[in-house]
C-alpha positions in Angstrom: -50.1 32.5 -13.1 -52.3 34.3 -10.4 -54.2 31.4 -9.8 -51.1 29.4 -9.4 -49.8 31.7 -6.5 -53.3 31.6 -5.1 -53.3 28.4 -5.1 -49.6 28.1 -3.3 -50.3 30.4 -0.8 -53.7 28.4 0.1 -51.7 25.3 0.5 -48.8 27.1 2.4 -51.7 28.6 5.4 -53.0 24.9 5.6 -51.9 23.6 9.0 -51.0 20.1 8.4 -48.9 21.2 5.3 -46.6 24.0 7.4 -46.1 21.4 9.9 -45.3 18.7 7.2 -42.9 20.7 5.9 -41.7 22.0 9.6 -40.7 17.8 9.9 -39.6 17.8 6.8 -36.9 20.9 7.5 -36.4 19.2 10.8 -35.2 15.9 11.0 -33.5 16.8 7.4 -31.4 19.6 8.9 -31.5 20.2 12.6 -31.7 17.0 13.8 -28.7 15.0 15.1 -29.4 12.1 12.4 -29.7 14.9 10.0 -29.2 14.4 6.0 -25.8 15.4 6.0 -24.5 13.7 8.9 -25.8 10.4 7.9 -24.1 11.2 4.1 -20.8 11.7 6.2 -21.5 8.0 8.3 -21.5 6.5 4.9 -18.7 7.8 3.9 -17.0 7.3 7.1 -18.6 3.1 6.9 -17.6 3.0 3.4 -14.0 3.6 4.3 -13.7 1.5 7.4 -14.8 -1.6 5.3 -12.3 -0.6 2.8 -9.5 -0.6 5.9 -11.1 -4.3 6.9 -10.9 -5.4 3.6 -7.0 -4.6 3.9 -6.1 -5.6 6.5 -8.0 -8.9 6.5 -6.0 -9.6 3.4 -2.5 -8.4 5.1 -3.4 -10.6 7.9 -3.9 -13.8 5.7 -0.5 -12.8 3.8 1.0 -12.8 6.9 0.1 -16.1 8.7 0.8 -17.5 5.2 4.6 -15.5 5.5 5.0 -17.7 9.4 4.0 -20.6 7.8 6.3 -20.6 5.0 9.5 -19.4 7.0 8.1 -21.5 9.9 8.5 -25.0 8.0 11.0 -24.1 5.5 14.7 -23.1 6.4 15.4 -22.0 2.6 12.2 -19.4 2.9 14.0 -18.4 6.0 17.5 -17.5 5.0 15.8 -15.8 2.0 13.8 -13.5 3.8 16.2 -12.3 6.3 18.3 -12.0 3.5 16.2 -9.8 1.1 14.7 -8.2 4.2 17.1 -7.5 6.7 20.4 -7.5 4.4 21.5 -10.4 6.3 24.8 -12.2 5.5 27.0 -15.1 6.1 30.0 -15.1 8.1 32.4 -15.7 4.9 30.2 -13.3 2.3 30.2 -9.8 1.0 27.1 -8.3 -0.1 27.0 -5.2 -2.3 24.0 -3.0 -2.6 22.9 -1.5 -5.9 21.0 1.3 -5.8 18.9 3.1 -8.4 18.7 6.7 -8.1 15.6 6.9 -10.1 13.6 4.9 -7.5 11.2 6.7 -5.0 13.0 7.3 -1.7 10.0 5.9 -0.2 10.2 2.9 -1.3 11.9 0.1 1.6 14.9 -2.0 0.4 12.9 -4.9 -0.3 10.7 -2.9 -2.9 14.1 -1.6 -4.9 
């Protein structure tokens, strides 16, 4: 065991290992591009692409939503229908509500 420590402490007074380690301690704490900042980047990255992913996907849904209502007049009295309650002159519309649904949910998701 002494030799061990004899050993360590031999290798701990060599100059190019305490200024190894001095790097080491460095750029993996103090430095701006530390460890823990560049963890947090990923995780920051890794989030981001997951918002691109979404709203690359809403974006396609939507231009495919103006095509559909753009060439079709049936598509278009159904969505304003469903989304906007919208009616016909001559029409009633009733609304059935479920009190078991999420409040947060919109009226075109009850």
């Amino acid at each position: 065991m002494k030799r061990i420590l004899v050993f360590a402490w031999k290798m701990v007074r060599n100059y190019y290992v305490m200024v190894t380690l001095a790097f080491v301690v460095w750029v993996g704490f103090f430095d701006n591009d530390n460890w823990v900042s560049q963890y947090e980047q990923r995780k920051e990255l890794r989030d981001l692409m997951q918002q691109r992913k979404y709203f690359v996907d809403e974006i396609k849904k939507n231009k495919d939503l103006v095509k559909a209502l753009s060439t079709d007049k049936k598509e278009l009295e159904r969505f304003g229908r469903e989304k906007y309650l919208m009616k016909k002159p001559n029409e009633d519309i009733f609304l059935i509500i479920n009190e078991n649904v999420d409040e947060n949910l919109t009226v075109n998701q009850k």
